[in-house]
C-alpha positions, 0 to 999 in steps of 0.5 A: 761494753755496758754503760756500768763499765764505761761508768767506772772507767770514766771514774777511774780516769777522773781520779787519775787525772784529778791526783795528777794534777792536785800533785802538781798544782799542791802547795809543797809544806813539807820540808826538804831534808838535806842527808848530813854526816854525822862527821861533818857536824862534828867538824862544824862544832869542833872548828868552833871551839867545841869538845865531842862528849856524847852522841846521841844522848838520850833522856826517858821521860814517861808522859802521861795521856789520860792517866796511861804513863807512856816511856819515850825518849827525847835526843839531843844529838850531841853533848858538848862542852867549851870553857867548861860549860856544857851544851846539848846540840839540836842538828837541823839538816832542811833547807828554810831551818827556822829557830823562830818557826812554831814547830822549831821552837818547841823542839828546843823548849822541850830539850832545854827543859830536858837538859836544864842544866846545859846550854841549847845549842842549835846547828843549821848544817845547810848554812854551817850556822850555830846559833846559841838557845836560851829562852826567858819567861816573862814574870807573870803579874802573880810572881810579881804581886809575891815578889812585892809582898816579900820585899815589904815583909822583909822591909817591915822586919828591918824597920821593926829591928831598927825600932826595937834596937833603937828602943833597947838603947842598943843602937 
């Protein structure tokens, strides 16, 4: 054998050997998906209270990259409704389900802003949990200079009305 085939031989081996035990010795981030049926998260909904109105339910929204528009759809699992209020359902199937997580919680801001009018819900299937989704943003210290100069105009516009009914004798 040539010192060039020996050469890549040892190269090979080495890598082999290298993607063992890198598989091995690699932190596992991925998350571990459970396979859920679609029946038992109905169940779950329905033994609390919860009335089936839609599967899948779809929205298209067109985003836009650089100016290009792009058609894509965002899912809420389901659409349910209980004493008259309507919720879209987030079904989260993996072991370790986080609403606080990073990734979690901006998968349910995008679909509170796309069913605005519903109520989040979010159902861990692995701990059969279901846990209501709202979210509240601080006023910012613009909103709240607006908020204080509309609050002294309407102030101003009472006290001017007093002054001039006063005036007028008519009060």
């Amino acid at each position: 054998m040539s010192y060039l085939a020996i050469f890549f031989i040892g190269i090979t081996i080495g890598l082999l050997l290298f993607l063992i035990i890198y598989k091995f010795i690699s932190p596992k981030h991925e998350k571990i998906t459970l396979n859920y049926n679609e029946n038992d998260a109905e169940a779950l909904l329905q033994n609390n209270g919860f009335k089936i109105i839609e599967r899948q339910k779809s929205y298209p929204i067109i985003m836009f990259i650089n100016g290009k528009s792009h058609l894509i759809t965002e899912t809420a699992d389901f659409v349910v409704e209980k004493e008259n209020k309507r919720y879209a359902v987030k079904v989260e199937a993996g072991v370790g389900v986080d609403p606080y997580e990073k990734t979690m919680r901006q998968k349910l801001v995008e679909l509170k802003n796309i069913f605005p009018s519903y109520k989040i819900l979010l159902l861990i299937m692995d701990r059969g949990e279901l846990h209501l989704i709202d979210f509240e943003f601080p006023r910012t210290e613009k909103d709240m200079f607006f908020t204080i100069i509309a609050g002294l105009i309407i102030i101003v516009v009472i006290a001017a009305t007093v002054f001039l009914l006063v005036q007028m004798k008519l009060f």
